[in-house]
N, C-alpha and C positions, 0 to 999 in steps of 0.2 A: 523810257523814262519811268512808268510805272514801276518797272520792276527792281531799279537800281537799288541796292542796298544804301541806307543813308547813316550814319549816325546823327541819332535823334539827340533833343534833348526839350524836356519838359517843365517849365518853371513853376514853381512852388512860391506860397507865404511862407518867411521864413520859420520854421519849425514846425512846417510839417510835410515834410520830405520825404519824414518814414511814412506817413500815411499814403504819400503818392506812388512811394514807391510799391507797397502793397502792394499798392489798388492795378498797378498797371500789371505787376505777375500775375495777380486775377485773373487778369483778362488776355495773360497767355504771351506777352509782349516779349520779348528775345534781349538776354542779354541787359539785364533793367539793374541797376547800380546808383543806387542817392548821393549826392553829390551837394556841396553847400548851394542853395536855391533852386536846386530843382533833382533831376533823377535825369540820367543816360539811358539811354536805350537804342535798338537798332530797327531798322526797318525802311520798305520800299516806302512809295507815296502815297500807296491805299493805307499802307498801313499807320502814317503819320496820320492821314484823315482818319480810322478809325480811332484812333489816338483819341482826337480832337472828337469825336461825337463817341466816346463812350468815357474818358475822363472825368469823374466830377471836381477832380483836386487843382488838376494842370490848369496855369493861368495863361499860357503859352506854347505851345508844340513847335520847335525851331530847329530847322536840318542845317547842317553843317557844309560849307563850302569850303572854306581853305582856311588855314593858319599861316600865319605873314609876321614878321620881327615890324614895331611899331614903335620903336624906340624915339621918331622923330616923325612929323607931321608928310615931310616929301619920303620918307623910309614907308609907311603907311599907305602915302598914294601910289608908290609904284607897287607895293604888294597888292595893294587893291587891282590895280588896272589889270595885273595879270590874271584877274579873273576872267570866266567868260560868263557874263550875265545872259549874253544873246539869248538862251533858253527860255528865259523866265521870261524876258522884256525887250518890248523893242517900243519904238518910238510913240507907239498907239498906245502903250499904257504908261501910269503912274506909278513913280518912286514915293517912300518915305522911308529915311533913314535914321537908327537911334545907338542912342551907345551909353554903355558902362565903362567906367574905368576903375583900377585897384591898386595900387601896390606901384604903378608906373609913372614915368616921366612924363607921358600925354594926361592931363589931369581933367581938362575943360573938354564935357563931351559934347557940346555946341560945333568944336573945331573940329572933334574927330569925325564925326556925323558928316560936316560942311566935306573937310577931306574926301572921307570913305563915298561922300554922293558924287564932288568931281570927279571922281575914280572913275569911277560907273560909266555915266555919263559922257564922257570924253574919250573912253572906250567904245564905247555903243556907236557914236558921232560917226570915229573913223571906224567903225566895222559897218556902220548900217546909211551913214550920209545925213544922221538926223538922233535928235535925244529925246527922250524921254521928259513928263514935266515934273515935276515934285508936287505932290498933293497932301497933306500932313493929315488931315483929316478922314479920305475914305482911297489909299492911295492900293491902287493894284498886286503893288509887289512891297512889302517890306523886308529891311536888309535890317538887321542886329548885330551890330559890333562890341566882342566882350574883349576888354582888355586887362589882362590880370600880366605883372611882372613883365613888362612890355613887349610882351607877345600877342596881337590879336587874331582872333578867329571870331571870323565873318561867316552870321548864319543867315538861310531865308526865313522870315516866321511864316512858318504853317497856316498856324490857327487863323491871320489875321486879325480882326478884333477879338480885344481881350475874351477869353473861354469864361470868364464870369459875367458876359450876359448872355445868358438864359435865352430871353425872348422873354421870359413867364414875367419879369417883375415890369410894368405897367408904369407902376408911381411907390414912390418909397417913402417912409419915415424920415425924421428927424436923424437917426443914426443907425443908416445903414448897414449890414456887416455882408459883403461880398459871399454870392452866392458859392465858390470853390471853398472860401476859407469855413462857409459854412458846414459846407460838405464834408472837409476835412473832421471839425469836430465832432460831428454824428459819427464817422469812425471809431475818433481819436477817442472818443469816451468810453468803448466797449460795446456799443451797444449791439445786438445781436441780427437786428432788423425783423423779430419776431413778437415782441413783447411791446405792450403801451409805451407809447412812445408822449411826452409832455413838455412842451415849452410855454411855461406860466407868464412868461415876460415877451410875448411873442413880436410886439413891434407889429413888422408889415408880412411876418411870416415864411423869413427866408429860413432857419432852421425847420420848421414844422415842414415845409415842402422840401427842402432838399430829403430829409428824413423819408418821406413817402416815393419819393423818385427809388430812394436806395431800396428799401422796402420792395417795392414792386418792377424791381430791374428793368426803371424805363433810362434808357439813355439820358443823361443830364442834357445831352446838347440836340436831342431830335427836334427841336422846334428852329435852329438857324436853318436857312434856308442853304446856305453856301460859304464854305471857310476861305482861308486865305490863299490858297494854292489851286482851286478852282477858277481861279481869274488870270493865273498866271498863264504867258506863252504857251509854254508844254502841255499845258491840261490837253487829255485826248479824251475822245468817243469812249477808247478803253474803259479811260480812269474814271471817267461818268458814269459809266455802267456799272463798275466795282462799286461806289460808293451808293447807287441806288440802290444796290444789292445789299448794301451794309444798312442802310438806313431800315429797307423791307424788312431784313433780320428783326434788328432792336424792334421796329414796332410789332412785328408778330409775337414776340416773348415777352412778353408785357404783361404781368399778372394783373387781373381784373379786382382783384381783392388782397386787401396787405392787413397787419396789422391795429390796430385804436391808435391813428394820432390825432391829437389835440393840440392849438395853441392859445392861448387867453391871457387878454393884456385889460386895462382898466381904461385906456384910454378908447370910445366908440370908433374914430376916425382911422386909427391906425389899424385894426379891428377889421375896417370897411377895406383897406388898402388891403390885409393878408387875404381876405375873399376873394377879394378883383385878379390877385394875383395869384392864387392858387387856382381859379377858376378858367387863368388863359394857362396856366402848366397842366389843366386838367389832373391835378389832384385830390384826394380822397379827405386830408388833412379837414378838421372841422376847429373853426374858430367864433369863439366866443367872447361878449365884452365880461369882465370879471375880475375881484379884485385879487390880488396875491393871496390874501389872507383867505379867501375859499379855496385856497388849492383843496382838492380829496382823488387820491390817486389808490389802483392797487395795486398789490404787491404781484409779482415783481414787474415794475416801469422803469424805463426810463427817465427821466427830469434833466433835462438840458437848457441850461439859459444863460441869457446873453444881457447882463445887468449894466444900466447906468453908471460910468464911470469919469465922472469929472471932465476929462478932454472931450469927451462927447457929448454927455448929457447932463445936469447938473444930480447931484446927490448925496446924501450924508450921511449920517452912522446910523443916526433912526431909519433908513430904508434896509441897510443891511441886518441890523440888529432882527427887523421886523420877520426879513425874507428868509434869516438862520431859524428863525423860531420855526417857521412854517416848514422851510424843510426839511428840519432835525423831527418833524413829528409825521415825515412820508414811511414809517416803517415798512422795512423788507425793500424798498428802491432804493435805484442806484442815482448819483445826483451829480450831472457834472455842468461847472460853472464858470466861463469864459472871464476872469477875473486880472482888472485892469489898475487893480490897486490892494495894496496889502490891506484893508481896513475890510475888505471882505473876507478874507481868510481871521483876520483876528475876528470880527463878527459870528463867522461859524464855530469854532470857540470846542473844537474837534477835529481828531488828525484826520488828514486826506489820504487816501490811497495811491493817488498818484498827482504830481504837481510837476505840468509840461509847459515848458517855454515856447512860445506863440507869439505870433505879432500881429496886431490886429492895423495891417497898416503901418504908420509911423512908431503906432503906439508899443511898446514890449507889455508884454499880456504875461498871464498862468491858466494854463487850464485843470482848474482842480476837478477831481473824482473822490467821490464820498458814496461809503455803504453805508445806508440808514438803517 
């Protein structure tokens, strides 16, 4: 089972798929193609786990099992049934099942889900004399059903729980931003991972840490203890060993020194939150309480931030007005700005370098880039 080649696929925030896809030929990944919401790729099971603890972008690593016509709710459970789950599960572990749907006649993924689990299930019953239980919360084996033009293909997720917790963040702010999508824009801005690195708006510090992980090539995900396919059936002796091998890697190549990052917010609490929680990712990042208007940076930095935007946090034209003054006078940096509403870009009051479509969430996003 280790060795089986799989086609992979790794799920993305929407618009930044180029970034993930990079990030995985990086790291030498076979066959890596972006794809709308995530990137394709190939590989056995170690390598799906490697996937999953050196990804910082992937919000999901999902192997692929079959493709089945889903046109109708009983068309869907007999392509399902003709799987054989037996590998992954048997009666001693838990299911949970999720589904998308697109473009198709199965619309409600409540019933594709309910389907795609009788499937399983009732399969397993008559192959093993006994099923499995449904656990929604921390369930052994997850199955992912995408149904685009009513064709679906049924994957296992890898990753298990979502690849955007860390372990590092403790307690968070008022307006979180996910620690993958964060990671994404530390890319997606240019930045080089050699130069000061500064996020003035720092919240609880998930750009200033993800920023310092990249910096000093620590795995984004060495603090999970165990992904999602280590629980499954098939895990062997092998595939344990390969991944303890994988983990010993990433923590030996770990540079001990990176970069100046900084993050400083005005608020003490939130301030108190990036310390707690850079201090259990064990990074370098130094944070300080401090108001926007001290920003004093030099040339050439970084400046990345993640500003108050209406759906999240409340804010007005005098913030932006204030935070364009301050950053149109960082000469020589480069200044990129997770922006959630056109009133920050007219605020900045100067063309951008580049203006990329992001979703922070529900939210549709820009992330602009500016040479000061």
């Amino acid at each position: 089972m280790v060795r089986r080649v799989m086609e992979l696929f790794a799920t993305a925030a929407r618009g930044t798929e180029v970034a993930l896809r990079d990030e995985l030929r990086s790291h030498r990944f076979r066959h890596v193609r972006a794809d709308r919401g995530g990137v394709h790729f190939e590989g056995d099971l170690a390598e799906a786990g490697r996937a999953c603890l050196e990804s910082a972008v992937a919000v999901r690593v999902l192997g692929k099992l079959a493709e089945t016509d889903a046109r109708t709710g009983e068309q869907l459970y007999e392509g399902v049934r003709e799987i054989d789950f037996s590998p992954f599960l048997t009666p001693r572990h838990t299911l949970a099942v999720s589904a998308v749907s697109r473009a198709s006649a199965l619309t409600h993924t409540q019933f594709i889900a309910q389907k795609t689990k009788d499937a399983i299930v009732d399969r397993l019953r008559d192959q093993l004399g006994a099923r499995p239980s449904v656990d929604l919360e921390s369930p052994d084996v997850r199955v992912f059903v995408h149904i685009v033009r009513d064709r679906a293909t049924v994957y296992l997720d890898v990753s298990g729980e979502s690849l955007h917790r860390r372990g590092y963040r403790t307690r968070i702010g008022g307006a979180p931003l996910k620690e993958t999508l964060a990671a994404a824009l530390v890319r997606m801005c240019g930045w080089d991972g050699k130069s000061p690195f500064v996020d003035p708006m720092c919240g609880s510090g998930t750009l200033a840490i993800e920023a310092d992980l990249f910096a000093r090539r620590i795995a984004p995900n060495i603090l999970r203890k165990r992904f999602g396919f280590e629980r499954w059936a098939s895990h062997t002796d092998e595939l344990g060993k390969r991944m303890r091998e994988l983990r010993d890697t990433a923590r030996a190549r770990v540079k001990s020194e990176g970069p100046e990052i900084r993050g400083s917010d005005h608020d003490p609490f939130v301030v108190d939150l990036a310390r707690e929680n850079g201090g259990v990712a064990r990074s370098l990042a130094v944070f300080t309480v401090a108001p926007l208007a001290d920003l004093r940076t030099t040339a050439p930095s970084q400046i990345l931030l993640n500003p108050p935007y209406g759906e999240r946090l409340e804010a007005d034209e005098q913030l932006y007005r204030e935070m364009a003054d301050v950053l149109r006078a960082q000469t020589g940096c480069e200044v990129g700005i997770l922006s959630g509403t056109p009133a920050i870009e007219q605020a900045m009051r100067m063309r951008w370098t580049r203006s990329l479509p992001v979703w922070n969430g529900p939210i549709e996003c820009r992330l602009l880039t500016y040479s000061m």
